[in-house]
N, C-alpha and C positions, 0 to 999 in steps of 0.2 A: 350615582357614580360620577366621578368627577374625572374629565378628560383633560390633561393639557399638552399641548402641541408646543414645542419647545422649535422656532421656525429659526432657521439660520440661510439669509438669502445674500450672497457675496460678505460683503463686511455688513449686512447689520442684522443683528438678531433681536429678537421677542418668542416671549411667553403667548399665548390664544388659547383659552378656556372657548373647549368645542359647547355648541348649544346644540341644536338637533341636528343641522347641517351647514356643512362651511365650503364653499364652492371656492380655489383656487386659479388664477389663472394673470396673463399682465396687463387685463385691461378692466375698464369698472364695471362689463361685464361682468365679472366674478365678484365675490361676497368679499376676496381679501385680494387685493391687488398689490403681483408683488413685481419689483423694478429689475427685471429677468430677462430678457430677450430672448431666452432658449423656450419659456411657457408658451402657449398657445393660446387666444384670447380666453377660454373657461377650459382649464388643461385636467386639472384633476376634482373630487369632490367627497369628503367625508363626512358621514353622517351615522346615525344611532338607528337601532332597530332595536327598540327593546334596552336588554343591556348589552349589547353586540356595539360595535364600531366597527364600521365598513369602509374601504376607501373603493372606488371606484374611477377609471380614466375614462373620462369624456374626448375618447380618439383623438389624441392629444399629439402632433406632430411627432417629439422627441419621447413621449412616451410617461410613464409614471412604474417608480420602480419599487419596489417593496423587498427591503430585504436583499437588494441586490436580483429579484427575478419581475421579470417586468407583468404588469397587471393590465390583464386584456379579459373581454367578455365580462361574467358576470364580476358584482362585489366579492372582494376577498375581507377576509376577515381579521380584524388587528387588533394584537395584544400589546403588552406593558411591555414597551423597551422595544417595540420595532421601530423600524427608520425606513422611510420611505426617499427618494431621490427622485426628484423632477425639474422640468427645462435645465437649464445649462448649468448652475451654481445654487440651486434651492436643495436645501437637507430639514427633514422634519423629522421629531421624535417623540413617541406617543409614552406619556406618562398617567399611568391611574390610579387612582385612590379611592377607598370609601368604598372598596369593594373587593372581592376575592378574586386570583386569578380565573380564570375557564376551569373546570378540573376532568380529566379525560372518561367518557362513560366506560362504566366495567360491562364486560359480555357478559350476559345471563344463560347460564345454562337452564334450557329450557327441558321438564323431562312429562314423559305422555302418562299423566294416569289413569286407573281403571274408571270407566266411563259406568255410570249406570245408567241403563237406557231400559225403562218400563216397557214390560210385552204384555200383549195383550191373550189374556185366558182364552182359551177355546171354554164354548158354552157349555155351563154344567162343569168345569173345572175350576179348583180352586185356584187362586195368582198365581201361586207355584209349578202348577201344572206344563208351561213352557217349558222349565228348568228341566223339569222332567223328562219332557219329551225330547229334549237336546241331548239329554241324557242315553238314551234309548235310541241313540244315532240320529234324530232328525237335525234339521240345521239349527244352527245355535243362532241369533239375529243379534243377540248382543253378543258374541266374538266378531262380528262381522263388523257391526257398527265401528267397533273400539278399533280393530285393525284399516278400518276406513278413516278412523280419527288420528291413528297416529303416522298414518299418510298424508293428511292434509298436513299435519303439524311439520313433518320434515319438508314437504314442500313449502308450505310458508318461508319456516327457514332456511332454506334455498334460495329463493327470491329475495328474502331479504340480503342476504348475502352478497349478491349478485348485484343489488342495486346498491349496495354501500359500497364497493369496489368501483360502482360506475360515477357514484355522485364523490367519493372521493379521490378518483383518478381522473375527472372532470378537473377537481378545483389544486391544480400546483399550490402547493405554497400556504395551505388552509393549517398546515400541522400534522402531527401523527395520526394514525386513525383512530377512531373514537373521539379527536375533539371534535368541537360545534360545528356546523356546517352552515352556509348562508344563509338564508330563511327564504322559505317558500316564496316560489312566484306570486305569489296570491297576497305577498307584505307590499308595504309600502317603499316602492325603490322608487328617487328621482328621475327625472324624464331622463336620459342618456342624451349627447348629441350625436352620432354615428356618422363621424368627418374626419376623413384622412386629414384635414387641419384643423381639428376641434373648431369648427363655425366660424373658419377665417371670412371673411370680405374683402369681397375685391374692389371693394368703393373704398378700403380703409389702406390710408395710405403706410399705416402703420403695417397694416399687413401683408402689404406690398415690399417695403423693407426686409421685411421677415421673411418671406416667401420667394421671392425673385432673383435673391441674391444663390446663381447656382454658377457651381465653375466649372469651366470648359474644360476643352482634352489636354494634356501636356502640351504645349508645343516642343514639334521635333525640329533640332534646329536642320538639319540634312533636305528637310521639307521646306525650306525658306530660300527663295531668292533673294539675291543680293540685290540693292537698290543703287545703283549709277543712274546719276541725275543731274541735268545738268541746268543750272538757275541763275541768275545773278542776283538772286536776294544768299544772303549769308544763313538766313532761317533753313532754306529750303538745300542747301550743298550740305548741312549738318545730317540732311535725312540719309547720306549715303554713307553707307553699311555694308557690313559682309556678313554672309550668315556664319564664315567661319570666325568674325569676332563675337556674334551672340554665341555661339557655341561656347567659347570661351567664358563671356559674362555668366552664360549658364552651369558652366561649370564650376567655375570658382563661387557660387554661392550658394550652390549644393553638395561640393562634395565635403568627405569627410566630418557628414551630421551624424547625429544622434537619429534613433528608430523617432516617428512621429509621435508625438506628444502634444495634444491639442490645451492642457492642462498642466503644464513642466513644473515640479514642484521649485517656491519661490520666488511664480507670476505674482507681480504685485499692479494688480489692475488699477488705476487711476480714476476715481468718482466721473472725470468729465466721460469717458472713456463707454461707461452705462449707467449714465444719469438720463439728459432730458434729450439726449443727439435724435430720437423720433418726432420729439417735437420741434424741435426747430427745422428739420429736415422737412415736417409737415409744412411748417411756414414759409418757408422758402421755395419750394414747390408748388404753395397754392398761388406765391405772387408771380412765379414765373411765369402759372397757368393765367393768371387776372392779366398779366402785361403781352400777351399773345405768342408764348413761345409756341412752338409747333414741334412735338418729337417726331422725331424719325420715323417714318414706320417699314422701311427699305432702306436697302443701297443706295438707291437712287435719290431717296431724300439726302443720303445722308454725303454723297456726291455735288449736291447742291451746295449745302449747309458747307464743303471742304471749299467751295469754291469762291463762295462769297464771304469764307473767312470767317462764319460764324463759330466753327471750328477748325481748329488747326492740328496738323499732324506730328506728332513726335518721331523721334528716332528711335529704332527699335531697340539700339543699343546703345548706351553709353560708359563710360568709365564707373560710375557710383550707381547703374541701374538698369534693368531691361524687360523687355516688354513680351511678358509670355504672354500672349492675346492672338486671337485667331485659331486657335489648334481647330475647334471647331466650325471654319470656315470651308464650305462647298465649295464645288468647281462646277457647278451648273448651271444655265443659263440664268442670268437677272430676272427676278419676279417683283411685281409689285403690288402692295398688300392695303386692302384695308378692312376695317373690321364688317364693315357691310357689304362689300363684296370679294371678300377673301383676297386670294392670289390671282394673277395673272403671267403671264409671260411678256416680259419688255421687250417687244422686238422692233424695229423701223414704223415708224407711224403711230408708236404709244407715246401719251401725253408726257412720258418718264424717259425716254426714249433719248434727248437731247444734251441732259446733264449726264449721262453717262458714257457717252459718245464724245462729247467735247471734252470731260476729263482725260477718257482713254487715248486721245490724242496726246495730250500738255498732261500730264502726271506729274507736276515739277519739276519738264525737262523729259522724262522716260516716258513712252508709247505703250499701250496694251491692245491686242486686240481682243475685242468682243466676243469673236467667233471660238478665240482659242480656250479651253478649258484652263488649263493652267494658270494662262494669264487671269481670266475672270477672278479663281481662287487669291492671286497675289494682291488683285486691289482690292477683291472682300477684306484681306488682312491690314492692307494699307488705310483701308477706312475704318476699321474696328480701332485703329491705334493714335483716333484723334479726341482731343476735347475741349473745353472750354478754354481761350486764350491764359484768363486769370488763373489756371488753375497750373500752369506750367511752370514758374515759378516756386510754386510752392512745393510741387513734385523734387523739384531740383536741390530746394530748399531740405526737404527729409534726406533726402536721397545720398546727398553732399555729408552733411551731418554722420548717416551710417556709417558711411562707405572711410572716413577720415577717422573712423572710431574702431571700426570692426574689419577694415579693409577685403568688405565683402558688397559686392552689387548688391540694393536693393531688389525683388524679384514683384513685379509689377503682373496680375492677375488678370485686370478688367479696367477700361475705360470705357469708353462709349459703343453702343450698342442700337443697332435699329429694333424697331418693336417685333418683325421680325424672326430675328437673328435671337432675342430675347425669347422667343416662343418655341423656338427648335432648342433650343437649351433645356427648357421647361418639358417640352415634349416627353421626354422617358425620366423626369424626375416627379418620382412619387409625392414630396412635399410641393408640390404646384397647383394651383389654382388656375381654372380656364377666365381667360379675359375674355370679360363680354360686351365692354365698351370703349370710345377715345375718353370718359371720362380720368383713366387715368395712367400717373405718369411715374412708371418705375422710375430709380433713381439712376442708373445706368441709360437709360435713353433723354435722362436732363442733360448730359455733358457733363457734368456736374462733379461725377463721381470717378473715384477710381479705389482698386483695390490694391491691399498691400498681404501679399503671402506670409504668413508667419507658421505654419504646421513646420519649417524646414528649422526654426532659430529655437536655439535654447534660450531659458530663463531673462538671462544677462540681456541677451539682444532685445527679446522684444518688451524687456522691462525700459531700457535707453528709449525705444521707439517709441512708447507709450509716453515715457515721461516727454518724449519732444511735440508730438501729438496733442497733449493737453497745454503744453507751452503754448502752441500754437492756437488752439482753441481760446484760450482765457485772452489771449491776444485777439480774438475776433477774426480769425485768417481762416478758419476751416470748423468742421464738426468730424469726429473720427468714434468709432461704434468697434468694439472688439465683436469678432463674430466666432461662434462654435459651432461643430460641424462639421459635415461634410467639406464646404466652404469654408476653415478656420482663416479668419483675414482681419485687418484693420479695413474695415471700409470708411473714407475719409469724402468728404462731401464738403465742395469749397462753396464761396458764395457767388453767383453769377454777376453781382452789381459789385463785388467786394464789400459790401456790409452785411453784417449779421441780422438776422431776423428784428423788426422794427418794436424799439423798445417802446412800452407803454400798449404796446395792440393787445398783449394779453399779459396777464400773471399769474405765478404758480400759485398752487394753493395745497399747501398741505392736508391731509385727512388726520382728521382730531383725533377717531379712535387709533390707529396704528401711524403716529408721527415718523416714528424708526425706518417704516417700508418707504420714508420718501414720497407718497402716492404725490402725482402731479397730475392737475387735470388743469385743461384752460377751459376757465372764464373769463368772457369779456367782462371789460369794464364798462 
């Protein structure tokens, strides 16, 4: 029988003639790698039993969906003309040939017939002699037999009964009853992986990207102090705000949308957009790590880093933009974190102790104290809303653009984040992975990053953002990644040096069997 898999992954499509099994997923983990960021590294996997075709999800983040009903536990079973939906933009359609469809088993009326069961003579009587004396009222052994026989037979079929009801209300989505059912545990099924991220890693910075990117609470603007500050740098008096102006900025570029739509029919996503933005984001992060950047892994670092200017803080609000960041900011005393000896409490005489004391003084001009809950809460926020100098510009650069086109603020998600702050995020989100070393370095705790909301814009809008996005990418100024999801956002990743990843260090290389998928892997040279 002949299988073909008719794959449609964003804009590009291919034909794949299945062989016994085809492992799917976006990394070379899997047998066909496809350029998807919604997949999981080994997300789905179909294969043959016989003349059966099976799909099965190897606990696959976003899931693997058959027919519209999503495929969990065992293999399900797939026929000519199903479609299956998996990670964010992959649609597959199973074509067969060279062979008949399934065709549904008919129930067999089973019926009990007369049983002959030989009895044995009494001595001196002829074979008949039983019959006889059954006759003559003694017990019959064959009525008894035959009535014990057609006992078993209705219990049989009872059981049986019972158990096809159970193996077929087991399996959703296998068909009507009477067709095929999965094949016995006792066949040959692929190893499964059984991971809330299909077998992400936490060494892979790829799947740090994928995994890390979780968004916070609303912010409420009612909940936000107002920043009076008083500076003689012209940088630092822009920081002062009203919450009843974010209220404002928040308003006007929320209201009167459309219900959410992470998908708006007439998205036309842009190749730079989810093409190779993991790999260079790889690149750029492992030189940050080789030149000795140090992420965050507290307030208190991140206190430091505001003070020595290695990051600088924005305004919460501006005319073309503002900054929903913090919603999920504590009001509890300062801790400070590392991965081999957890948390602590920052109080008078911790090593941490000084940078956040000398900020809470000089706030650019505004005082906090330590003690006071509230306040603590306003500088967690004040620090979550700084990042890399280089990358302010270019904020201002999108932001500018929207807001003169659409006359609506940009709505700003995520900048910078301590490792921390990043793990209480992570805390009650099901797609997270536990960090288990400083080995590595999410992209929100580079500076690096920030996030751009679009669940709230129709079509038109984030089709202009996208297309300015890649403008700005082909120009060497940023890398920007559409995300789907919970998190739907442009996550935009500037470069810390102002250049883009060092050309000649590696190059793509296509995969010869499926050119179409884009596959890019690096080899050095």
């Amino acid at each position: 029988m002949k299988v073909s898999l008719h794959i449609r992954s964003g804009y590009q499509e291919k034909t794949v003639e299945l062989g016994n099994e085809l492992s799917i997923g976006r990394t070379p983990e899997a047998q066909l790698m496809l350029d998807d960021e919604g997949l999981s590294r080994v997300n789905t996997t179909i294969f043959r039993e016989g003349d059966d075709v099976l799909v099965v999800d190897e606990g696959s983040t976003n899931g693997t969906f058959l027919n519209s009903e999503r495929v969990e536990g065992p293999p399900r079973l797939v026929k000519h003309g199903d479609r299956l939906k998996l990670g964010s933009r992959t649609e597959i359609t199973f074509e067969f040939s060279g062979t008949r469809e399934p065709v549904a088993a008919v129930p067999v009326s089973v019926q009990a017939a007369p049983i002959q069961t030989p009895t044995a003579a009494a001595p001196g009587l002829p074979p008949t002699a039983g019959t006889a004396a059954n006759a003559a009222g003694g017990p019959d052994t064959s009525k008894l037999m035959l009535l014990a026989a057609i006992g078993m037979t209705v219990l049989i079929i009872a059981f049986g009964g019972i158990a096809f009801l159970v193996v077929s209300g087991s399996e959703p989505g296998n068909g009507p009853k009477g067709s095929r059912t999965p094949p016995p545990s006792t066949s040959r099924i692929p190893v499964r992986v059984i991971d809330p991220l299909g077998g992400e890693n936490e060494d892979s910075l790829d799947d740090l990207i994928a995994s890390w990117e979780v968004e916070e609470q609303e912010l409420n603007a009612a909940d936000v102090a107002d920043i009076k500050a008083e500076s003689s740098t012209s940088e630092e008096e822009e920081l002062n705000v009203t919450a009843a102006f974010l209220a404002d900025r928040q308003r006007l570029a929320l209201e009167g949308r459309p219900p959410v739509n992470i998908r708006p029919p007439g998205l036309d996503v842009p190749r730079e957009l989810m093409g190779d933005g993991v790999i260079k984001q790889k690149l750029k992060l492992a030189e940050m790590k080789n030149v000795g950047y140090e992420q965050p892994m507290d307030f208190a670092d991140l206190a430091s880093k505001r003070m020595n200017r290695e990051l600088i803080e924005m305004p919460m609000a501006k005319e073309s933009f503002y900054l929903d960041v913090g919603g999920s900011a504590q009001d509890k005393p300062f801790s400070s974190f590392s991965f081999s000896g957890g948390t602590a409490e920052i109080a008078p005489g911790h090593p941490k102790y000084e940078p956040l004391r000398k900020l809470a003084e000089n706030f650019a001009g505004a005082q906090y104290d330590l003690n006071d809950a509230s306040h603590r809460k306003q500088m967690r926020r004040r620090l979550l809303r700084m990042f890399q100098p280089k990358a302010k510009p270019i904020l201002h650069e999108l932001a500018d653009s929207y807001f003169q086109q659409f006359r609506r603020p940009l709505r700003v998600t995520s900048l910078t984040r301590s490792m921390d702050y990043q793990i209480l995020l992570n805390s009650n989100n099901a797609n997270s992975f536990k960090v288990r070393g400083e080995g590595s370095l999410p992209p929100h705790t580079s500076g690096c990053a920030f996030d751009l909301a679009r669940k709230h814009m129709p079509a038109e809008e984030q089709n202009f953002l996208m297309r300015k996005l890649a403008e700005m990418e082909r120009a060497g100024k940023l890398d920007a990644l559409i995300e789907y999801g919970a998190n739907s956002c442009f996550h935009v990743f500037i470069y810390h040096d102002g250049q883009s990843p060092r050309a000649g260090l590696f190059e793509p290389r296509l995969d010869e069997s499926f050119p179409f998928l884009a596959r890019i892997s690096l080899t050095p040279r």
